[in-house]
C-alpha positions as CSV (number, residue, x, y, z in Angstrom):
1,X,0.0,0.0,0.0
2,X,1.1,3.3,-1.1
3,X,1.6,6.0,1.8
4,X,1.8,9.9,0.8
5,X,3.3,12.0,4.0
6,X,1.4,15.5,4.1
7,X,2.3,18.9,2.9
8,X,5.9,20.1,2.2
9,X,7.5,18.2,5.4
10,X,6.9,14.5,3.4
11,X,9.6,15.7,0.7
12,X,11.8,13.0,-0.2
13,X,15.4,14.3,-0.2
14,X,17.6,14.6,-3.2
15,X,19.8,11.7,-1.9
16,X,16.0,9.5,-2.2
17,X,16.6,9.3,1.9
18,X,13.3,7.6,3.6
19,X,11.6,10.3,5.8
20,X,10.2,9.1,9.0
21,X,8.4,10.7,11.6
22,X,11.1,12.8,13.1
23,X,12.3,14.7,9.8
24,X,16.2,15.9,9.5
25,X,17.6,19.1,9.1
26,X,18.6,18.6,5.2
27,X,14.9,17.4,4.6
28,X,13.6,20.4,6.3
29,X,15.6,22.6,3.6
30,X,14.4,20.3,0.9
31,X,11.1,20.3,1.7
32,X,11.4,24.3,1.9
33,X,13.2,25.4,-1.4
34,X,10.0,23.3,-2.9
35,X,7.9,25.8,-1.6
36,X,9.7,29.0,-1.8
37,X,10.1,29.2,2.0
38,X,13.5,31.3,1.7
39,X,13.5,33.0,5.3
40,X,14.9,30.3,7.5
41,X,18.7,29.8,8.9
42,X,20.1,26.9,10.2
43,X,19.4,27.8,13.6
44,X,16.1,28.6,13.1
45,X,15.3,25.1,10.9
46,X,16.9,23.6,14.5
47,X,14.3,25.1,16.8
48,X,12.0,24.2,14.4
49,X,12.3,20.3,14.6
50,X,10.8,19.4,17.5
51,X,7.8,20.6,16.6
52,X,7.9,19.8,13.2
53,X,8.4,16.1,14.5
54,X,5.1,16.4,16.5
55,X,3.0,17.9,13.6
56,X,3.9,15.0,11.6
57,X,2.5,13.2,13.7
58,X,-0.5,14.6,13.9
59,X,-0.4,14.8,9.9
60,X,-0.2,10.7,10.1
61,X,-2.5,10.7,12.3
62,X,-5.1,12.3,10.8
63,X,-4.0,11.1,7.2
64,X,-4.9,7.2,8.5
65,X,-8.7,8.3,10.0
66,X,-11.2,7.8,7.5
67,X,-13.2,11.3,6.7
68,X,-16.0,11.1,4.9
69,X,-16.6,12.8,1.4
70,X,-19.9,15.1,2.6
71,X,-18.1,16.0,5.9
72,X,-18.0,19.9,5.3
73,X,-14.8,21.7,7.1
74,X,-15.5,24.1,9.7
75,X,-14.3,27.2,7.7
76,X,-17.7,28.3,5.8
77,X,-17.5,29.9,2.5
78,X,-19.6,32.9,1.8
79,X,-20.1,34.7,-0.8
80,X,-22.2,37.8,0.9
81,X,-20.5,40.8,2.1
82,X,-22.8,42.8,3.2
83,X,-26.5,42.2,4.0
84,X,-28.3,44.3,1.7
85,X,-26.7,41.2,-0.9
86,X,-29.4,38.9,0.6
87,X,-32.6,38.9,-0.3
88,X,-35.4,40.0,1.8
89,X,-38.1,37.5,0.8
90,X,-37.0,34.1,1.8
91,X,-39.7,32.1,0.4
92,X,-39.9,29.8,-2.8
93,X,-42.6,30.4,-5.1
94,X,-43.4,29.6,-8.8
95,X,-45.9,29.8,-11.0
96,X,-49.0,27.4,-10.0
97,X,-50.3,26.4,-13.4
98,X,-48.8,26.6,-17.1
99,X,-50.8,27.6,-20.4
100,X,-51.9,25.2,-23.2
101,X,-48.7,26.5,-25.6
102,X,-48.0,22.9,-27.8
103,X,-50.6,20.3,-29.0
104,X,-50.3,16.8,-29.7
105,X,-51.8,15.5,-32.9
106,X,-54.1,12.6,-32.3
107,X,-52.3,11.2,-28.9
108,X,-49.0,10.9,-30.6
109,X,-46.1,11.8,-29.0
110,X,-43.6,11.4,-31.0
111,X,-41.5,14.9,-31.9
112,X,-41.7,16.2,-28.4
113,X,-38.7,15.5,-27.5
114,X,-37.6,18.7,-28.6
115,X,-40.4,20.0,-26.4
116,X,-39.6,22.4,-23.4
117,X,-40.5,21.8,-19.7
118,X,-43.1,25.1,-20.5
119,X,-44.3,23.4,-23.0
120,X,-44.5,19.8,-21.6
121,X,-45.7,21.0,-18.6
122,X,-48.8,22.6,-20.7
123,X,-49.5,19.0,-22.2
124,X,-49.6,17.0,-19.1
125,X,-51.7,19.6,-16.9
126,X,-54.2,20.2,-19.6
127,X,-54.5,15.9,-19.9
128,X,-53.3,15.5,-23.3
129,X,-50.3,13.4,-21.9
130,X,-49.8,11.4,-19.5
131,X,-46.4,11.2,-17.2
132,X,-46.3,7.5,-17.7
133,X,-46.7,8.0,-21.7
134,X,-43.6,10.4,-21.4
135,X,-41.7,8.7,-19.2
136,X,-41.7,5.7,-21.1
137,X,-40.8,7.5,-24.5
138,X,-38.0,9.0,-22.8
139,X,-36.6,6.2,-21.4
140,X,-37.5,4.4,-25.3
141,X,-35.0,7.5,-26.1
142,X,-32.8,6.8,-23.5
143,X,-32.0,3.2,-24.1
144,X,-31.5,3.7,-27.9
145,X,-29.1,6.7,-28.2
146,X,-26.8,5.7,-25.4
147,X,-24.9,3.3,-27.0
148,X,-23.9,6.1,-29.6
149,X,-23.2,9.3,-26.8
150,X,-22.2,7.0,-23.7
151,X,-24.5,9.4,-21.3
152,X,-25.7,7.4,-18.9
153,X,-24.3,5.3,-16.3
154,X,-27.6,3.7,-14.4
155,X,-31.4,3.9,-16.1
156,X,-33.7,4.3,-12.8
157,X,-36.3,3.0,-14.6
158,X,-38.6,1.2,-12.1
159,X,-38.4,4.2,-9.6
160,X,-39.5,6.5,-12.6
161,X,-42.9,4.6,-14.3
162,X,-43.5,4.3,-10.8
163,X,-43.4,8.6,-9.8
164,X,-45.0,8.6,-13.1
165,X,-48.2,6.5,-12.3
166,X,-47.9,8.3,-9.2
167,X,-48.3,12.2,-10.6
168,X,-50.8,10.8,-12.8
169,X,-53.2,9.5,-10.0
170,X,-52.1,12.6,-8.0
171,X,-53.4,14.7,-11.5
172,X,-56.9,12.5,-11.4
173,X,-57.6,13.3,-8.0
174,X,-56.8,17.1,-9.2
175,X,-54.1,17.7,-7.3
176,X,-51.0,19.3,-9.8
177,X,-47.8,20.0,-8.0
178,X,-46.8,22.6,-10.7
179,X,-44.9,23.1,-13.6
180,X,-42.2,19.7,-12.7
181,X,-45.5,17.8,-12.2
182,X,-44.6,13.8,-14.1
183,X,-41.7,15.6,-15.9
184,X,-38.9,13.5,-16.9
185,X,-35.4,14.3,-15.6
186,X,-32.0,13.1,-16.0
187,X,-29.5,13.6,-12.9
188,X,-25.2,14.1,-12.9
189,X,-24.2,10.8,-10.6
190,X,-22.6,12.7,-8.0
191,X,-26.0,13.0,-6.6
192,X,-27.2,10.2,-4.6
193,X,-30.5,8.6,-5.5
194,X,-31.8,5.9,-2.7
195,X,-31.5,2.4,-4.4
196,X,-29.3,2.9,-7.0
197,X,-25.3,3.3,-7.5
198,X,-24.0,6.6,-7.2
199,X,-20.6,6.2,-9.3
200,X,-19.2,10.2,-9.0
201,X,-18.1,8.5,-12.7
202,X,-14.8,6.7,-11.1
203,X,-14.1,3.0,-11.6
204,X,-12.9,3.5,-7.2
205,X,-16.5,4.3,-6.9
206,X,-18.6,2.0,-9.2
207,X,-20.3,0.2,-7.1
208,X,-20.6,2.7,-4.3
209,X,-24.5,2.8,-2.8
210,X,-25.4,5.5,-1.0
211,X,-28.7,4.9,1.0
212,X,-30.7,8.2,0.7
213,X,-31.7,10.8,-1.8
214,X,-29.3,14.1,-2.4
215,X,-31.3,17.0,-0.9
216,X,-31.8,18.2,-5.1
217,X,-33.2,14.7,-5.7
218,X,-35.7,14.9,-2.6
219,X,-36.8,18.7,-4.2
220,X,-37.6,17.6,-7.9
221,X,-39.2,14.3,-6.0
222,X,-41.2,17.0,-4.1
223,X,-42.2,18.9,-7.3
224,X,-43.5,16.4,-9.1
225,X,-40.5,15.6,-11.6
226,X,-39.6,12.0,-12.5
227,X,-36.0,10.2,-12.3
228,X,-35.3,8.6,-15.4
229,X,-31.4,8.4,-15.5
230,X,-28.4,8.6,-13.3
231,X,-25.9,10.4,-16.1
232,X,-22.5,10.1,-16.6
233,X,-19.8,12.7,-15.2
234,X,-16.2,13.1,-15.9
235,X,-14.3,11.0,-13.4
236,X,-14.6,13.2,-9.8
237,X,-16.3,15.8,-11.9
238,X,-13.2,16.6,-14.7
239,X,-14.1,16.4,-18.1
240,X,-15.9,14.0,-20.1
241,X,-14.1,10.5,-19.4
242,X,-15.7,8.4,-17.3
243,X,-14.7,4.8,-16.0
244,X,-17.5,3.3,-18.8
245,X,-16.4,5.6,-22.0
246,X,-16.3,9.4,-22.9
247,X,-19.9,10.9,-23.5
248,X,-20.4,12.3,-26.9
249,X,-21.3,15.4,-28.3
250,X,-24.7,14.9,-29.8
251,X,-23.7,17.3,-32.9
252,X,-20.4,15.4,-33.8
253,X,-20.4,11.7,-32.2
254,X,-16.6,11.8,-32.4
255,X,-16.1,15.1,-30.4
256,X,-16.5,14.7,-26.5
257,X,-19.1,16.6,-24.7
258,X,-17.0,18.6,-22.6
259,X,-17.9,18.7,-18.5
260,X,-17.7,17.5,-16.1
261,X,-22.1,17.7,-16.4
262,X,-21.4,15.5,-19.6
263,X,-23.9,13.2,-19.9
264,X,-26.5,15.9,-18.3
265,X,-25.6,18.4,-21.3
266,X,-25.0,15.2,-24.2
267,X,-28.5,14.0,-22.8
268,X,-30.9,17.3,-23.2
269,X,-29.0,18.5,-26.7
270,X,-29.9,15.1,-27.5
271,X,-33.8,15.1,-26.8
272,X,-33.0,12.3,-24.6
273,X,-34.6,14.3,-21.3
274,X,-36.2,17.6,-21.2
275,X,-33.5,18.8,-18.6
276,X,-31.1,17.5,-16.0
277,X,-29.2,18.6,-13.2
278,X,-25.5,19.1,-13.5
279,X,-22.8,21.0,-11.0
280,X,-20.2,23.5,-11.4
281,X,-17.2,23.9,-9.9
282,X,-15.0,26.2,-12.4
283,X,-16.9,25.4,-15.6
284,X,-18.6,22.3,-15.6
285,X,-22.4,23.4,-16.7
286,X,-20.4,26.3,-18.5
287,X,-18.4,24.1,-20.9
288,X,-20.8,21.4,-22.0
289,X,-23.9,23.4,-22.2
290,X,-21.5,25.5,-24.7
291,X,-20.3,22.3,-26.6
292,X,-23.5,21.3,-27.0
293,X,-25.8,23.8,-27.3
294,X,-27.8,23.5,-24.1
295,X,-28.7,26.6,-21.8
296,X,-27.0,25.9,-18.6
297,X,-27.8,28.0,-15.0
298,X,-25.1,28.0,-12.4
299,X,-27.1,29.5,-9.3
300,X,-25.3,31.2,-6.7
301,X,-22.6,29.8,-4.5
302,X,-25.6,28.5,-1.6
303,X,-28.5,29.2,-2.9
304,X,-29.4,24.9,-3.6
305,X,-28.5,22.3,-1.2
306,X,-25.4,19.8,-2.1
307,X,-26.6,17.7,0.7
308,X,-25.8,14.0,-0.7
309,X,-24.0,15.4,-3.9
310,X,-20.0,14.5,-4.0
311,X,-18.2,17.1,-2.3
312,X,-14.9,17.7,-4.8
313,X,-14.5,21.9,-3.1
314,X,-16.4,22.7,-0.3
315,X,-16.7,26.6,-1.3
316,X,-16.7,26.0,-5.0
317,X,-19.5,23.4,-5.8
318,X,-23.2,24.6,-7.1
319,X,-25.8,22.5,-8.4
320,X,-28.2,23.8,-11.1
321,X,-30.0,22.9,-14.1
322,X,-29.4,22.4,-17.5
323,X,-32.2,22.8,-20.1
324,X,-33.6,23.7,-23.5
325,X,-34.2,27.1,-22.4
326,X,-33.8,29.9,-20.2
327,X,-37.2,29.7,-18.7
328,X,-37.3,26.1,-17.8
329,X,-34.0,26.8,-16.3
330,X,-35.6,29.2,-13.8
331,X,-38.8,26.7,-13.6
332,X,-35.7,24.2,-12.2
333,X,-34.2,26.3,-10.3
334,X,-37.4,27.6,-8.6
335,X,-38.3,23.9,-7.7
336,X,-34.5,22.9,-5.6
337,X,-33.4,26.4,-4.3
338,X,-35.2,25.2,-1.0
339,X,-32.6,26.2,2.2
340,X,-31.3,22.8,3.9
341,X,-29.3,23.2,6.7
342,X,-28.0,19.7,6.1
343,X,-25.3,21.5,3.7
344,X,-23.1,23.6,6.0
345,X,-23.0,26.3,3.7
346,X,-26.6,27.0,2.7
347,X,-27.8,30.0,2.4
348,X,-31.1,31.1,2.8
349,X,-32.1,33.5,0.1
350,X,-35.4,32.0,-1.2
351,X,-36.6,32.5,-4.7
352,X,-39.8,34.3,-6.2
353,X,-39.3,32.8,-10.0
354,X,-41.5,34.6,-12.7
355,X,-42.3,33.6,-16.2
356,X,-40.0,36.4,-18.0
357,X,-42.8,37.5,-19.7
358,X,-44.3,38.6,-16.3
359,X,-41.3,40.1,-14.8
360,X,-39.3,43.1,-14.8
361,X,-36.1,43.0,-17.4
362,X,-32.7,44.9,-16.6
363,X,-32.5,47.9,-19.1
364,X,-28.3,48.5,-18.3
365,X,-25.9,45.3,-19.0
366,X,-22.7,45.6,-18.7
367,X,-20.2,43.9,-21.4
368,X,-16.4,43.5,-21.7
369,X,-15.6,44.8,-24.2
370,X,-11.5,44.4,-24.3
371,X,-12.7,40.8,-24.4
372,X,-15.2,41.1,-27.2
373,X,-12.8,42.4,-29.7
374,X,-10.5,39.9,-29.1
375,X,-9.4,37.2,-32.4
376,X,-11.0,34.2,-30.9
377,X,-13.2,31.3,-32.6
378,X,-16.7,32.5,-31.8
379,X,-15.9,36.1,-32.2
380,X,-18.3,36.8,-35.2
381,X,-21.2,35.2,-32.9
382,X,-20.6,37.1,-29.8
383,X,-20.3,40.3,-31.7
384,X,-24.1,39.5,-33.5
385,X,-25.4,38.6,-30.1
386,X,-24.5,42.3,-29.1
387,X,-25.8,43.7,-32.0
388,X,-28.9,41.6,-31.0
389,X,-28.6,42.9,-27.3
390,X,-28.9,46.5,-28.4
391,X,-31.4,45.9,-31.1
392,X,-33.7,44.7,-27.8
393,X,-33.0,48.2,-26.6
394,X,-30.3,47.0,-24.2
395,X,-28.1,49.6,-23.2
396,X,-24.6,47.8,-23.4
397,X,-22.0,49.4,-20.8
398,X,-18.6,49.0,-21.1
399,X,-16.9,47.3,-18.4
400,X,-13.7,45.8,-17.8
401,X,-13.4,43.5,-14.6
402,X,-11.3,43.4,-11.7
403,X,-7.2,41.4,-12.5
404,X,-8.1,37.9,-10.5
405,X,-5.1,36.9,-8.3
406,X,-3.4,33.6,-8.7
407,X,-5.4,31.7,-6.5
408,X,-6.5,28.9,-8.6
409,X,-5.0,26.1,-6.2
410,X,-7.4,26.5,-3.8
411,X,-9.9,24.1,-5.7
412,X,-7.4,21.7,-6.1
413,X,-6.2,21.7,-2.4
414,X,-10.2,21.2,-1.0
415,X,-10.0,18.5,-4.0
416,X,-7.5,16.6,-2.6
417,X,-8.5,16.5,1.1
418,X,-11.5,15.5,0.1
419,X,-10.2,12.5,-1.5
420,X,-6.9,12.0,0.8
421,X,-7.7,8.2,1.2
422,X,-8.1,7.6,-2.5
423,X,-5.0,8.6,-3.0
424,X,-3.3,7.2,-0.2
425,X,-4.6,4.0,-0.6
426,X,-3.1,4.0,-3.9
427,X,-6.7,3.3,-5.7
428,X,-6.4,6.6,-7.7
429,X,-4.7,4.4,-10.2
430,X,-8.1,3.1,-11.2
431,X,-8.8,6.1,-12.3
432,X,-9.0,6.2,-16.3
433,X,-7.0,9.4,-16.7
434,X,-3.2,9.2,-15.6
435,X,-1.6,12.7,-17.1
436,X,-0.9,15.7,-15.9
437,X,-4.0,17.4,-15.8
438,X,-5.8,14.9,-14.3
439,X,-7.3,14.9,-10.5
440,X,-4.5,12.1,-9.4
441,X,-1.5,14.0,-10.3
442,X,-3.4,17.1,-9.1
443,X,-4.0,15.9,-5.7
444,X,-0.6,14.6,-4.7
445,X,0.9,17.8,-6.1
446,X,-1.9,19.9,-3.6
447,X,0.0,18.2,-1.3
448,X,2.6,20.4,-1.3
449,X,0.9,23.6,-1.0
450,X,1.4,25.1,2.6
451,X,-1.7,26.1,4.6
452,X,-0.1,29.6,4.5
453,X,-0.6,29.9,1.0
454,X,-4.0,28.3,1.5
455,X,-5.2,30.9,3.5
456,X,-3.5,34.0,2.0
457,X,-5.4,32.8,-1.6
458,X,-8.5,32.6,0.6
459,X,-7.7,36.3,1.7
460,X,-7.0,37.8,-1.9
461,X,-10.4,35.9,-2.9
462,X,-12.5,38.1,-0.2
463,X,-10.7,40.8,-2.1
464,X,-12.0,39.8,-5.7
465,X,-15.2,39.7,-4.2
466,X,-15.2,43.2,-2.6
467,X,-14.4,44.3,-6.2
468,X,-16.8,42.6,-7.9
469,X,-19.7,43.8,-5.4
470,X,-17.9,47.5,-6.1
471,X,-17.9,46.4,-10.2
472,X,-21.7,46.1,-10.1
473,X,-22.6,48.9,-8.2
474,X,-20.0,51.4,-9.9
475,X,-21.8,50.6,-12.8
476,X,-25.4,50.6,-11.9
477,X,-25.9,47.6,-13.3
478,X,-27.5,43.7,-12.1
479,X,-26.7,41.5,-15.3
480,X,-23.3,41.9,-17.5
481,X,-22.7,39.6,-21.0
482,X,-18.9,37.8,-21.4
483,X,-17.4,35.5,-23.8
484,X,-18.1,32.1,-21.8
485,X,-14.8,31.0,-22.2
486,X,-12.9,34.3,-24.3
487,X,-12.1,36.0,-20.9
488,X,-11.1,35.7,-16.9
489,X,-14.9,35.5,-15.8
490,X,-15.6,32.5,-15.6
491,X,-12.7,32.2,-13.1
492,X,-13.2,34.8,-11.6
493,X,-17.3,34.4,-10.6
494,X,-16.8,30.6,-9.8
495,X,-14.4,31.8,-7.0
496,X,-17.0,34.8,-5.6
497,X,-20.1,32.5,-6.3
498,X,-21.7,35.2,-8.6
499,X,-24.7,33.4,-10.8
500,X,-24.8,33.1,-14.3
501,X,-26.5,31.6,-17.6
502,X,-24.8,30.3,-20.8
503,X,-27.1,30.4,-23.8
504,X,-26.2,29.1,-27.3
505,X,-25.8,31.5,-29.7
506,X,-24.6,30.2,-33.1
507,X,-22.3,27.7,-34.7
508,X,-18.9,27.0,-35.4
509,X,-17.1,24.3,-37.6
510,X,-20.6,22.3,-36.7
511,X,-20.8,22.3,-33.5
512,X,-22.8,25.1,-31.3
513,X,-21.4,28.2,-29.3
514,X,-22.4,29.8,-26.1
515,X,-22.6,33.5,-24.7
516,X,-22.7,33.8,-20.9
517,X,-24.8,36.9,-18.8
518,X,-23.5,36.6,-15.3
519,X,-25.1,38.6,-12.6
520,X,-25.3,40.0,-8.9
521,X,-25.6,37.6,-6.4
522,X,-29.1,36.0,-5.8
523,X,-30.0,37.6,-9.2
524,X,-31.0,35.0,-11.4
525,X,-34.3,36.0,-12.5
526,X,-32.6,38.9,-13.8
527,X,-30.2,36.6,-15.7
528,X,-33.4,34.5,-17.1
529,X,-35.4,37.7,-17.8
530,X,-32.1,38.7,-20.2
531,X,-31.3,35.6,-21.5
532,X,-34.7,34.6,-22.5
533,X,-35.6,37.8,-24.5
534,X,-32.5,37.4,-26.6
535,X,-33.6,33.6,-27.3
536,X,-37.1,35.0,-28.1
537,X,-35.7,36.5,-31.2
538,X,-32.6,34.0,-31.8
539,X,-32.9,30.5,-33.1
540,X,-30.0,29.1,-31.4
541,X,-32.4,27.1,-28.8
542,X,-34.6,25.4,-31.4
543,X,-31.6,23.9,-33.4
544,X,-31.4,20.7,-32.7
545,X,-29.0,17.4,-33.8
546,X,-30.3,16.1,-36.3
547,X,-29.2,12.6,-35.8
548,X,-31.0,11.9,-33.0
């Protein structure tokens, strides 16, 4: 069994000396020209060594207990600053009852699966589905493009016919839970689902069972919305590789999907669900609802529960939906922004969702426009969807944001203390990536960053965030637009927590693109509002693969 010794004080020595508990001078310096620690003298490395002996110690000590994944750290990420950032209603509301907008010729129900939650949700309430008839074709759908795009790890079929004949007695007895009512659903497995493998998309993991439902799973059960699929993730949420395969891009079968939400994204560009649940941690509903074309929300650093999700950086993770269009994102959203105290950092900020068409739009967004002008790939479609932005009657305000601080280790650092016995017990080998950027060379090498540094990053992030809060308000404005991947923002906002909502906006070389509006914090209906009038006159979000 391999055994890693913690931080910079487990060095091996030039000479390939073996370190044991009470550490020698020579390794001391070793250990500190690794880490830039340039300060100390010989005398001072000797009063050092006593206690350097007797926090290795502690270090072994602590590195042999076994810490579960969802145990959260006592240090509680944040994102508010002040308390005019929260919101002042704390409820959860959303519309009761959705309009007749789709028909369905004769019964049939095949082409819907292009069909939005809105939409869907029109057909069941009104009786002209049922949520076992669309459960079934979904799963029909399911089972015969998976093979091809390698999006799903575990069909959860029985426990969805049965929510579905459920909802549809529920319906009978005219009782409609809302817009989620007997709507199929596809979830990323990193969120546990009572009876079924939940894989987090590792070959360590593959036959891990965890016996309850993730607090976003209990929400969506709660609304009405049916389980159909457990979908596949990039191993511990990175990328699109997974111990079964690598899930496919619906628009070119021999492109990957991107992720780590891979086979949520792959599944809904696919008409294979009519949304699903993926996470983000620094660009994993970003990237693949860009690659394929899907209209990804990342909520707020808080505002839903990761209770029973796999905890890869305690104050990095979200949860939120990814969908067929901005609306149905805030429809999900409204239905699993509940506050759980079970997560240690919840926050409760509530959420009063409105059909855009009922709510109040920004009339200021903000825009980077450095970034803009820049020669990248998808330049000529992020410079229409600004033309299209002020053609709504958008004033577009140039803004430039704040320089973001190398601080990028901190993910990997929570990353690998959260999985400190897989990679002690040597089992990160199973793990079908073995390169450099890959999570087992990342966590050994997050090793050796000192909890100095740790901190300190954690210090210049509360600054980003005090100018990001200054960024908004400077410019008097709630929503701004950015490249989604042609600048720093995406870094940036994943490390203050700031929402945001990637939309597709054209094509390139065959295979969609994506702007992102990002917003204040607890502001997404301002971000759906935005989004959803520039897909009211775009056709980005009605193009669909045609070979599925």
């Amino acid at each position: 069994m391999r055994r890693y010794l913690p931080l910079a004080l487990l060095l091996l020595t030039a000479t390939a000396a073996v370190i044991t508990l009470a550490p020698s001078p020579d390794q001391v310096k070793a250990a500190a020209a690794v880490l830039g620690i340039d300060f100390l003298d010989d005398a001072e490395i000797e009063l050092m060594m006593d206690d350097l002996e007797d926090n290795l110690a502690a270090f072994d000590t602590i590195g042999k207990m076994e810490i579960p994944n969802g145990l959260s750290p006592a240090l509680v990420f944040n994102p508010v600053l002040r308390p005019e950032q929260l919101p002042a209603d704390t409820s959860v509301t959303a519309p009761a009852t959705p309009p007749e907008v789709l028909s369905v010729d004769g019964g049939n129900i095949n082409g819907l699966e292009w069909a939005t939650v809105e939409q869907l949700a029109g057909l069941i309430y009104n009786r002209k589905i049922t949520s076992r008839e669309l459960t079934e074709f979904f799963l029909a759908r399911l089972k015969e493009h998976d093979p091809t795009l390698h999006c799903v790890i575990t069909l959860t079929e029985e426990r969805a016919l049965a929510k579905a004949d459920e909802m549809d007695a529920e319906l009978a007895a005219g009782n409609y839970r809302g817009y989620l009512h007997g709507i199929p659903y596809g979830a990323k497995d990193l969120l546990a689902a009572e009876g079924y493998p939940t894989t987090w998309g590792a070959k360590p993991y593959e036959g891990q069972t965890i016996d309850e439902d993730a607090a976003v799973i209990e929400q969506l059960d709660a609304a009405g919305a049916v389980l159909c699929a457990k979908l596949s993730m990039g191993a511990l949420a990175w990328g699109d590789v997974w111990f079964g395969e690598k899930t496919r891009n619906p628009w070119n079968v021999e492109q990957g999907s991107s992720g780590s939400s891979a086979g949520s994204a792959s599944a809904v560009a696919a008409g294979l669900v009519p949304f699903a649940i993926g996470t983000e941690t620094l660009g994993s509903i970003v990237s693949p609802s860009t690659v394929c074309g899907t209209t990804g929300l990342r909520p707020t650093f808080g505002r839903v529960s990761r209770h029973g999700a796999m905890a890869l950086s305690w104050s990095m993770d979200k949860i939120g939906p990814i969908t067929r269009s901005a609306t149905d994102a805030g429809l999900v959203l409204a239905a699993i922004a509940h506050y759980d105290p079970r997560d240690a950092h919840a926050i409760r900020a509530g959420f009063q969702f409105e059909l855009p068409e009922n709510s109040t739009r920004p009339t200021r967004v903000g825009y980077l426009k450095r970034n803009f002008a820049g020669d990248y790939d998808f330049a000529a479609n992020d410079s229409a969807a600004l033309e299209t932005l002020r053609e709504l009657g958008y004033e577009l305000v140039e803004i430039e944001l704040p320089d973001a601080p190398d601080i990028g280790f901190i993910l990997n650092v929570e990353a690998a203390a959260a999985f400190e016995s897989l990679t002690r017990s040597g089992d990160d080998a199973l793990l079908t990536r073995q390169v450099r950027n890959a999570w087992p060379n990342a966590f050994r090498t997050a090793h050796f960053v000192p909890a100095v540094a740790y901190l300190q990053a954690n210090r210049l992030r509360r600054d980003l965030m005090e100018d990001m809060d200054a960024l908004f308000t400077e410019h008097d404005i709630d929503v701004y637009v950015n490249p989604s991947w042609n600048s720093s923002s995406l870094f940036i906002t994943n490390m203050t927590g700031h929402p945001s909502i990637t939309v597709p906006n054209g094509m390139y070389e065959g295979t969609p693109t994506s702007i992102t509006f990002t917003g204040r914090l607890f502001d997404e209906q301002k971000l759906v509002n935005v989004a959803s009038s520039y897909q009211d006159v775009t056709p980005w979000d009605e193009r669909h693969p045609t070979a599925f």
